[in-house]
PASEBA-1860 file (N, C-alpha, C; in nm, 3 decimals):
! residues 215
1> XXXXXXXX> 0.856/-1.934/1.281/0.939/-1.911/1.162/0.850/-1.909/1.038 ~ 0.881/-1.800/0.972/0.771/-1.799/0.851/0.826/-1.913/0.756 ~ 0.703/-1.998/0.656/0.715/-2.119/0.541/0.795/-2.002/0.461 ~ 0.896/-2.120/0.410/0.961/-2.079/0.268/0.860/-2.099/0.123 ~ 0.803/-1.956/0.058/0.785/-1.978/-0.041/0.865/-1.969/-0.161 ~ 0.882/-1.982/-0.276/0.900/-1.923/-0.430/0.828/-1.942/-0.515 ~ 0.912/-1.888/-0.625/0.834/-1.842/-0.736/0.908/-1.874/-0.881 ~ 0.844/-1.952/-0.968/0.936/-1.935/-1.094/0.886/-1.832/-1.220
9> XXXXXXXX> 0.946/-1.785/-1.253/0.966/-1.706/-1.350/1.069/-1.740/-1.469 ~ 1.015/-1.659/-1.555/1.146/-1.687/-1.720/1.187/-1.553/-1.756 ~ 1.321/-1.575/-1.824/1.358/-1.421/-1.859/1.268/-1.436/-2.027 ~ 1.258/-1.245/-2.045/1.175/-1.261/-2.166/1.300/-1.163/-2.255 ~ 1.274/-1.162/-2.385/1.310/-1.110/-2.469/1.251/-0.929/-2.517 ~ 1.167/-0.974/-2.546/1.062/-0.890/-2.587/1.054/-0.764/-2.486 ~ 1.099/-0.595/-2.564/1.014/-0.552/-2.443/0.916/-0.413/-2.522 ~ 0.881/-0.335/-2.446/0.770/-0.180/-2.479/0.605/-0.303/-2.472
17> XXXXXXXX> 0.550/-0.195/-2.523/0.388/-0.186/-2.433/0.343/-0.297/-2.554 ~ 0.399/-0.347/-2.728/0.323/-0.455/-2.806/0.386/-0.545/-2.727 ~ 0.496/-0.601/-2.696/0.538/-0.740/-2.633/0.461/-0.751/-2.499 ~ 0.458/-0.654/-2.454/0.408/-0.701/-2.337/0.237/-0.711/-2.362 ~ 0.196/-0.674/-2.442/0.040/-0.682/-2.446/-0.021/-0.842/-2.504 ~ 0.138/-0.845/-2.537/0.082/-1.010/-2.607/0.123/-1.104/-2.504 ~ 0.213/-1.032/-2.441/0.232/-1.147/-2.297/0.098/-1.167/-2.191 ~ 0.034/-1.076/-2.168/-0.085/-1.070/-2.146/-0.197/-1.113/-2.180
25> XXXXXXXX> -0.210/-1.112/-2.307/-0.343/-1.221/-2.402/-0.278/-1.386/-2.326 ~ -0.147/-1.380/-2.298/-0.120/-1.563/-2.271/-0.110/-1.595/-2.131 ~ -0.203/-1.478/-2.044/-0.216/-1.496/-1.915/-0.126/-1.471/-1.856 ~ 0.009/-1.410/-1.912/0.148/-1.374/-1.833/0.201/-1.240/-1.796 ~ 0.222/-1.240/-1.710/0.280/-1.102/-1.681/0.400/-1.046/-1.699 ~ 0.441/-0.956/-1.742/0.585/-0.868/-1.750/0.580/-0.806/-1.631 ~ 0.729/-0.851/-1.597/0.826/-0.804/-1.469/0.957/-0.789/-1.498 ~ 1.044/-0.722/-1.346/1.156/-0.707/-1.398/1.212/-0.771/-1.277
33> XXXXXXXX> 1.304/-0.798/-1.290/1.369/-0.855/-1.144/1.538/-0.740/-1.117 ~ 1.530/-0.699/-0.983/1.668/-0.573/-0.963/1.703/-0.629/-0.827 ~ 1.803/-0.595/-0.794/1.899/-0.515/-0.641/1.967/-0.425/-0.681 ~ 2.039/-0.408/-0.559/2.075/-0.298/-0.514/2.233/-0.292/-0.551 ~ 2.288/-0.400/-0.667/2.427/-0.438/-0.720/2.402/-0.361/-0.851 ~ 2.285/-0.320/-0.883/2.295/-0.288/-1.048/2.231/-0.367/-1.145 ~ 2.178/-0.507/-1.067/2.116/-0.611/-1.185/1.963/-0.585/-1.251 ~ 1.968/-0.620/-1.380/1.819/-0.596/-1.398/1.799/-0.683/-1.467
41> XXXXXXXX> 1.706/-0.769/-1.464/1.647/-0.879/-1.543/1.515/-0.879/-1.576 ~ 1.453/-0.879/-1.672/1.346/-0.866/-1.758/1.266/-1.008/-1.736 ~ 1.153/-1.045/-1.668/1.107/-1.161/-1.673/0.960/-1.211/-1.692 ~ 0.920/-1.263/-1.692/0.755/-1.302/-1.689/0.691/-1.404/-1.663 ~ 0.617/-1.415/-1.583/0.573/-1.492/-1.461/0.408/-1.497/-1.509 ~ 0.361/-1.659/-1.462/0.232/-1.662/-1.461/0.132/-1.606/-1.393 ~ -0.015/-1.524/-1.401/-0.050/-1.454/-1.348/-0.127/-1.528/-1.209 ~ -0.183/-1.662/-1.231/-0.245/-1.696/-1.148/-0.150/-1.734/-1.014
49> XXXXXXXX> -0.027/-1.784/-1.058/0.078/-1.841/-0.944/0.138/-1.679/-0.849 ~ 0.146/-1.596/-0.933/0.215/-1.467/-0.910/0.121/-1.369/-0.735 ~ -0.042/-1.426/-0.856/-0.182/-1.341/-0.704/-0.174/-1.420/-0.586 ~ -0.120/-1.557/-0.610/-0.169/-1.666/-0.524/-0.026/-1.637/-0.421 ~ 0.137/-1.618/-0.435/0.164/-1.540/-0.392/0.169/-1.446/-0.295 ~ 0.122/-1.364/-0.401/0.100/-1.185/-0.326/-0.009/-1.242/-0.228 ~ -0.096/-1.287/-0.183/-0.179/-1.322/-0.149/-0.103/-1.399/0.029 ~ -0.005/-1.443/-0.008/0.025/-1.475/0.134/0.215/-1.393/0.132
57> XXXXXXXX> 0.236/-1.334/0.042/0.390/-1.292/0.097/0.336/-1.110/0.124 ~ 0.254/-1.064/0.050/0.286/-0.907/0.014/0.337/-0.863/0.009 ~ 0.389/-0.719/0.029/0.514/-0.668/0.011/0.715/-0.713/0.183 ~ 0.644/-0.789/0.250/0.682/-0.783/0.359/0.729/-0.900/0.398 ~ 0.734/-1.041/0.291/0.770/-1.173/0.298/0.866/-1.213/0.238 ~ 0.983/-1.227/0.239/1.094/-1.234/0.171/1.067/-1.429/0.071 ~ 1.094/-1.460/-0.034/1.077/-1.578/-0.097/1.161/-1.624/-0.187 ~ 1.199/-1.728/-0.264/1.262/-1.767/-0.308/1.233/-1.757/-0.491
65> XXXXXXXX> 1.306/-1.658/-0.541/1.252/-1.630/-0.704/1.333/-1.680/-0.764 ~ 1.259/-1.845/-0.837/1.356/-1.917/-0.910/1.362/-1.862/-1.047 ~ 1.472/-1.826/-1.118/1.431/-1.722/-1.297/1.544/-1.837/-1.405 ~ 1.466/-1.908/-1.429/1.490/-1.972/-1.546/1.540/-1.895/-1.665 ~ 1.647/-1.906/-1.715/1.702/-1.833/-1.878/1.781/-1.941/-1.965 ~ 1.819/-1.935/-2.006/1.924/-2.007/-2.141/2.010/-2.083/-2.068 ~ 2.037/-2.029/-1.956/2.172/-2.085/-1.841/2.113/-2.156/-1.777 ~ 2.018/-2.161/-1.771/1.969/-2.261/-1.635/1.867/-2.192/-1.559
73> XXXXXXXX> 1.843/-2.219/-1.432/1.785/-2.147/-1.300/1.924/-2.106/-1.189 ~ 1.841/-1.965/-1.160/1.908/-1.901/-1.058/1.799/-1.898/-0.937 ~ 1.828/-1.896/-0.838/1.735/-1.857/-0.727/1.788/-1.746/-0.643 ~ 1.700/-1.687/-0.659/1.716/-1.512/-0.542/1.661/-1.480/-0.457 ~ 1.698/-1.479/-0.336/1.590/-1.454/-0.274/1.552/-1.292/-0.277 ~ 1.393/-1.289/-0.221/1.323/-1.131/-0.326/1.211/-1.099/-0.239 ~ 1.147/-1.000/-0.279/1.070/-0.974/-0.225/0.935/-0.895/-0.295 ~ 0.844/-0.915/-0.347/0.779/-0.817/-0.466/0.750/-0.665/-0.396
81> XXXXXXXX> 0.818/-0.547/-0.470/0.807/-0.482/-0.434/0.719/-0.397/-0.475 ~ 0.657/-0.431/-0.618/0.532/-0.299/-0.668/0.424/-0.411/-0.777 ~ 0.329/-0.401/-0.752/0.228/-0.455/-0.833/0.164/-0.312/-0.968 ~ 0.157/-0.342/-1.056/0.073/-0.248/-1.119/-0.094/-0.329/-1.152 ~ -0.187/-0.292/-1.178/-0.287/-0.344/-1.234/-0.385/-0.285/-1.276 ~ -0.458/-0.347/-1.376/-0.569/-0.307/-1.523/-0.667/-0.219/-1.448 ~ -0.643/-0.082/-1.480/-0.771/-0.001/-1.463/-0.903/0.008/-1.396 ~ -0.950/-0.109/-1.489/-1.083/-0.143/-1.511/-1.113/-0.324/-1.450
89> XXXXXXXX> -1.001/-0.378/-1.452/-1.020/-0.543/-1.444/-0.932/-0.579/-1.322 ~ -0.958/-0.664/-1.259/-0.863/-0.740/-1.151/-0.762/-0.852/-1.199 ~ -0.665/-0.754/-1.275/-0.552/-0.835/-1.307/-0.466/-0.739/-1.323 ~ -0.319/-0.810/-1.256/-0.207/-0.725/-1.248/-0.148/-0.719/-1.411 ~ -0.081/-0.633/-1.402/-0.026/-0.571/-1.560/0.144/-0.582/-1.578 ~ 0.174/-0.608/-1.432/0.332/-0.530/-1.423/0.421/-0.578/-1.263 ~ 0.530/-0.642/-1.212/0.519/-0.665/-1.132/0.704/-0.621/-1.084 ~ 0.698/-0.576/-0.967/0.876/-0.558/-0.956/0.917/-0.646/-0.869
97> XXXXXXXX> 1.036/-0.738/-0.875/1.076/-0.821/-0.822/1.188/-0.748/-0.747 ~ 1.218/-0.731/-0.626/1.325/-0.667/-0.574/1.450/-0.778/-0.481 ~ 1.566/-0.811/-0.561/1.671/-0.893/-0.481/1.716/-0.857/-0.338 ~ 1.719/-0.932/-0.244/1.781/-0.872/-0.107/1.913/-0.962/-0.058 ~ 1.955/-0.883/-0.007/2.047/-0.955/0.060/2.043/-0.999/0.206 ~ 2.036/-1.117/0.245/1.962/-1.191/0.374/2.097/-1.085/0.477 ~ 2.208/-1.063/0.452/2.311/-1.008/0.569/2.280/-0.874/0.563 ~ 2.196/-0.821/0.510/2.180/-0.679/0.551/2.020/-0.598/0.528
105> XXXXXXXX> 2.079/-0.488/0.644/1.923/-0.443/0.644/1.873/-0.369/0.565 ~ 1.734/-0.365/0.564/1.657/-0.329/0.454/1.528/-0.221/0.519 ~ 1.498/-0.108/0.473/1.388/-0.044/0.481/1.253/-0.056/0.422 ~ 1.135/-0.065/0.446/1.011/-0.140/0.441/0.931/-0.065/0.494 ~ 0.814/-0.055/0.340/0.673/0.003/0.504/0.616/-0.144/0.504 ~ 0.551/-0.157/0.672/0.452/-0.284/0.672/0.322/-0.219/0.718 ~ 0.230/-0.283/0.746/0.083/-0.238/0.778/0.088/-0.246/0.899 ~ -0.032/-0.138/0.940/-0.053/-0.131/1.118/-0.196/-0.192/1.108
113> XXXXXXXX> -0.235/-0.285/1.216/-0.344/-0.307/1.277/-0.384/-0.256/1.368 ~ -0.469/-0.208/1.380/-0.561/-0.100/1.513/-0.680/-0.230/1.589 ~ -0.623/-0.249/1.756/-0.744/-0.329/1.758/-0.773/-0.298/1.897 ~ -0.868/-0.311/1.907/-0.966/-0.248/2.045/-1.006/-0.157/2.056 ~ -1.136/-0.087/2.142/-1.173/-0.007/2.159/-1.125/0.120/2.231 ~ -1.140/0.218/2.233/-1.047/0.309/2.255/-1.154/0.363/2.336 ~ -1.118/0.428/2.466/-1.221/0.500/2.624/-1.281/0.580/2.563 ~ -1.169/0.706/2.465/-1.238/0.830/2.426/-1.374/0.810/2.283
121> XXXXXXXX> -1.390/0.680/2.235/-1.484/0.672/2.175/-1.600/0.693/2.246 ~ -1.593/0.594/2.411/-1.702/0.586/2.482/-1.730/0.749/2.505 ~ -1.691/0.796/2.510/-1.697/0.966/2.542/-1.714/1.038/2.444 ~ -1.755/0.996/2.319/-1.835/1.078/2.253/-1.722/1.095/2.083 ~ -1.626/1.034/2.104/-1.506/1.107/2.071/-1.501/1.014/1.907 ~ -1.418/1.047/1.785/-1.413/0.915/1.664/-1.238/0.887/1.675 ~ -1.230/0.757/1.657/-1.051/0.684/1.610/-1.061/0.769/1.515 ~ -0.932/0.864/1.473/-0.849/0.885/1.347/-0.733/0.842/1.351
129> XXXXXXXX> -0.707/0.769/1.218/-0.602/0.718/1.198/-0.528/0.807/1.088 ~ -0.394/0.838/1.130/-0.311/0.916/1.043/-0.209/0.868/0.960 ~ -0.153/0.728/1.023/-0.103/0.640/0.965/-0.141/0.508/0.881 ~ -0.161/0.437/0.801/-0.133/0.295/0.795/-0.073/0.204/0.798 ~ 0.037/0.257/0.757/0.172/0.222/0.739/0.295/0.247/0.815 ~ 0.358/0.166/0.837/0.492/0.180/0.916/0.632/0.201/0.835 ~ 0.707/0.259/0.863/0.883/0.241/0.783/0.904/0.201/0.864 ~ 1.009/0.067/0.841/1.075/-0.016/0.930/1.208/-0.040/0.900
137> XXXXXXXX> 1.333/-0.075/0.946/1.420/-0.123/0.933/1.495/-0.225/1.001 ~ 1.524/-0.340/0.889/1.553/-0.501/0.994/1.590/-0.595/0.843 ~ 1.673/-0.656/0.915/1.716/-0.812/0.791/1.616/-0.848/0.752 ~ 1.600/-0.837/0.609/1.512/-0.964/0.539/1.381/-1.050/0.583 ~ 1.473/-1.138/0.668/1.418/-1.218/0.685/1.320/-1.242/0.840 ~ 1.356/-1.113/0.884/1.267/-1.017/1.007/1.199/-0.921/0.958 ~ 1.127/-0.923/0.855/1.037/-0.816/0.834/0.890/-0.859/0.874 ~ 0.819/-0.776/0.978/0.675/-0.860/1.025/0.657/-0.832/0.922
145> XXXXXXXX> 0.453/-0.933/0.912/0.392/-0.936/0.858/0.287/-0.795/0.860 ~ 0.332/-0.779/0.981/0.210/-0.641/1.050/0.307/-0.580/1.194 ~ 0.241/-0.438/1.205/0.249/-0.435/1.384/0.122/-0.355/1.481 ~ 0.097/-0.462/1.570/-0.037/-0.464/1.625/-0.056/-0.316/1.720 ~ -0.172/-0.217/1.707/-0.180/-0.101/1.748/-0.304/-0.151/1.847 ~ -0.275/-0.156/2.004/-0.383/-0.162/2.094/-0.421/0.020/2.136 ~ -0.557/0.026/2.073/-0.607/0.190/2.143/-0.683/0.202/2.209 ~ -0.677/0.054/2.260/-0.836/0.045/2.400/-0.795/0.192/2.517
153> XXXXXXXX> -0.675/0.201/2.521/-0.630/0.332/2.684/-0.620/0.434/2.637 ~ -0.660/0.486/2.474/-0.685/0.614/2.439/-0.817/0.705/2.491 ~ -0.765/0.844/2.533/-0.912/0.897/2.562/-0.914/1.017/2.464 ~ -1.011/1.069/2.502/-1.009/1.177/2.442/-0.917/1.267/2.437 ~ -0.843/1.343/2.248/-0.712/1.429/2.276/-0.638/1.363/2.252 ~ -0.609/1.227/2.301/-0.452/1.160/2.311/-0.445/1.093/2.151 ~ -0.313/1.061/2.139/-0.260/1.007/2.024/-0.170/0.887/2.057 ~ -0.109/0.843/1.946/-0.042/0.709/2.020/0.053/0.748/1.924
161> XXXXXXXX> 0.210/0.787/1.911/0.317/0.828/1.827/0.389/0.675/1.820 ~ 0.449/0.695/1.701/0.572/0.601/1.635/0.636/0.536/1.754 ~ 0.736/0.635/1.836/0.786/0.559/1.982/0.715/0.509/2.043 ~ 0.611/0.499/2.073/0.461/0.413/2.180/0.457/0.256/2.118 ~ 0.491/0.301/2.015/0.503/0.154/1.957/0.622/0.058/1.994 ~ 0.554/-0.085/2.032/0.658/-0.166/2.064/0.678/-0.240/1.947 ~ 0.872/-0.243/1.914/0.887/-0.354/1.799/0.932/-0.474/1.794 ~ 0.877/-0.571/1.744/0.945/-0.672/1.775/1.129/-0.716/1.728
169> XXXXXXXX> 1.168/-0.813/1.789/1.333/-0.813/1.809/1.397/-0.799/1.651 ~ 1.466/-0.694/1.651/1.538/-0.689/1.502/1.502/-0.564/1.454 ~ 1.406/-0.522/1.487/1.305/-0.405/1.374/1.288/-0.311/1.413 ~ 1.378/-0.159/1.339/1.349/-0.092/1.429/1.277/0.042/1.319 ~ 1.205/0.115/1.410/1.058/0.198/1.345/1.175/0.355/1.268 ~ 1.165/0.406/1.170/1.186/0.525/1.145/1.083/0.646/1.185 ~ 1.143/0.720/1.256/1.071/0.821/1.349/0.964/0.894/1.277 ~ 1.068/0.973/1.206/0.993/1.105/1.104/0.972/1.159/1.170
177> XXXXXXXX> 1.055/1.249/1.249/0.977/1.339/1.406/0.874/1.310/1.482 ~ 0.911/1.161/1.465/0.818/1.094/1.561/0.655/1.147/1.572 ~ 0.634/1.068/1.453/0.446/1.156/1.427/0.378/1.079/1.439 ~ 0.244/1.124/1.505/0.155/1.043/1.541/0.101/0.961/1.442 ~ 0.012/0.822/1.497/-0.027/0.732/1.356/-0.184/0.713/1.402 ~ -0.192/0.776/1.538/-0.333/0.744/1.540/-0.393/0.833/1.655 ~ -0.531/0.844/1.673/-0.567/0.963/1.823/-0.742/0.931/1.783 ~ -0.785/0.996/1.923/-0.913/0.988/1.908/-0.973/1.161/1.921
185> XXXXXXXX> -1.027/1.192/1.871/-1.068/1.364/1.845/-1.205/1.357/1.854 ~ -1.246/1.445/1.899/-1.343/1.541/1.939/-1.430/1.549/1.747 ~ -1.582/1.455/1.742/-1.603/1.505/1.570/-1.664/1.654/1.521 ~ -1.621/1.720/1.439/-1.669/1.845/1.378/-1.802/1.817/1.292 ~ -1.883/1.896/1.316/-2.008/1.915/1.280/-1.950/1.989/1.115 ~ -2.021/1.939/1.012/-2.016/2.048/0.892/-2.117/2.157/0.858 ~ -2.096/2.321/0.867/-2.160/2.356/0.868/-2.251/2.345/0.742 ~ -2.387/2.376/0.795/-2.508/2.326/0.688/-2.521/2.463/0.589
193> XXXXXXXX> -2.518/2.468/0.479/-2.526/2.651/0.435/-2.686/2.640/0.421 ~ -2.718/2.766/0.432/-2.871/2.778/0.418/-2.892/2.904/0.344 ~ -2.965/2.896/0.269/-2.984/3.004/0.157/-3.018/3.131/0.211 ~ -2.980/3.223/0.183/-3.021/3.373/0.232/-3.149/3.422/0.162 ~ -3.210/3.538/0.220/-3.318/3.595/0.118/-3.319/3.636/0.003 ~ -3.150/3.688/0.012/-3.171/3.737/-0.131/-3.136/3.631/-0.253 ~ -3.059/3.531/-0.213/-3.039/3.470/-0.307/-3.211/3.355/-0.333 ~ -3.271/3.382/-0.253/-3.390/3.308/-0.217/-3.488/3.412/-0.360
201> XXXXXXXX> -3.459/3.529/-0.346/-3.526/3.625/-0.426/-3.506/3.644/-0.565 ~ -3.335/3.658/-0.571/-3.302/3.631/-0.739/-3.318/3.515/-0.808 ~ -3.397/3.414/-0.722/-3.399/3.283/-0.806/-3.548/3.320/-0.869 ~ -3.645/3.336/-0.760/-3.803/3.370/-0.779/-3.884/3.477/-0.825 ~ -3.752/3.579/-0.856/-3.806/3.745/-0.892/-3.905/3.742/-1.050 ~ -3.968/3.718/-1.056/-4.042/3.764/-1.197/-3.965/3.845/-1.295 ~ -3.964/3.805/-1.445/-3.903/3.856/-1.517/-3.952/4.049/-1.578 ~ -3.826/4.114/-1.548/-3.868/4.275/-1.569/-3.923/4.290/-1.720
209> XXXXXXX> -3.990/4.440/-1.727/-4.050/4.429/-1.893/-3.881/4.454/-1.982 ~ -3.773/4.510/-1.905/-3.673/4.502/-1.994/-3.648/4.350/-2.030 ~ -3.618/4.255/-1.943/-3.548/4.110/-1.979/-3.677/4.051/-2.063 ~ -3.785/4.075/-1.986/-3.919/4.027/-2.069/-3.876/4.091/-2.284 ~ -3.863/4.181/-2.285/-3.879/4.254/-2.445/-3.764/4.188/-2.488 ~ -3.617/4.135/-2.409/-3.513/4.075/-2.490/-3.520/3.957/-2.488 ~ -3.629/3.888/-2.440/-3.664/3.727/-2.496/-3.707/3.730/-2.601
END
């Protein structure tokens, strides 16, 4: 059973790109907190508690977002659904808090892990991966963390599609015409260009007495 985390947050007042830039000089981040009822709440959360977090929920851990306002605390349970962050610096800028409802299901990409060696490497062959990501659909509070891709019995040619995948209880994969997420292929050589004579010639030709007299 996954640990219950949360998170507190405050609603803010302030909004456009000066409020929020000064929320930022105070180490805080602007967010918004939504579902799927219509709610939107404007909030801002500390940056260090927020990475530390993302850091063990990602997008795929459902948690407890306590949002302090004038009324009191509410708790929601949520899930962060979009990080933005600084250009140039390793700090988030912007964060979306998304409300769920634990009785119903929810669509999600989660991450694929690829692990083992695959036959058709031994044969000369490279892993391409076409996927990383999975769409999933399942309650809340069944969303993996990951789903594990074994390609040790791939050979050369073969692929491993969306259905090949086993899911665990609750979760079930969106097809997309059932497209492959991974295969091992045969690698392409790039061809090398090699200069021709003549272009070998118009680089080295000596200047004529015409181009010579218009220098």
């Amino acid at each position: 059973m996954k640990e219950t985390l949360s998170l507190a947050v405050k609603t803010r007042a302030g909004r456009g790109k000066g409020a929020n830039r000064k929320l930022r000089a105070t180490d805080m981040v602007p967010g918004v907190y939504y579902d799927a009822t219509g709610v939107n709440i404007p909030v801002m959360v500390e940056h260090m508690p927020l990475r530390k977090l993302f850091s063990k929920t990602a997008s795929s851990h459902v948690f407890e977002l306590q949002i302090d306002s004038e009324n009191g605390r509410e708790t929601k349970p949520s899930l962060i659904w979009q990080l933005q962050y600084h250009p140039t610096k390793s700090l988030i800028t912007h964060v979306d808090f998304y409300g769920v409802d634990l009785t119903k299901e929810i669509t999600v990409h989660i991450p694929i892990e690829f692990v083992g060696k695959a036959a058709g490497m031994v044969q000369g062959g490279v892993l391409e991966v076409y996927r990383d990501t999975l769409e999933v659909t399942c309650l809340p509070l069944a969303i993996p963390d990951k789903v594990t891709v074994d390609v040790t019995a791939l050979n050369l040619n073969e692929h491993i599609k969306v259905a090949d995948i086993p899911m665990p209880a609750g979760v079930k994969a969106i097809y997309e015409d059932n497209f492959a997420v991974v295969g091992v292929v045969i690698p392409t050589e790039e061809p090398v260009e090699e200069e021709t004579p003549a272009e070998e010639g118009a680089e080295e030709a000596p200047a004529t007495e015409e181009t010579a007299s218009a220098e």
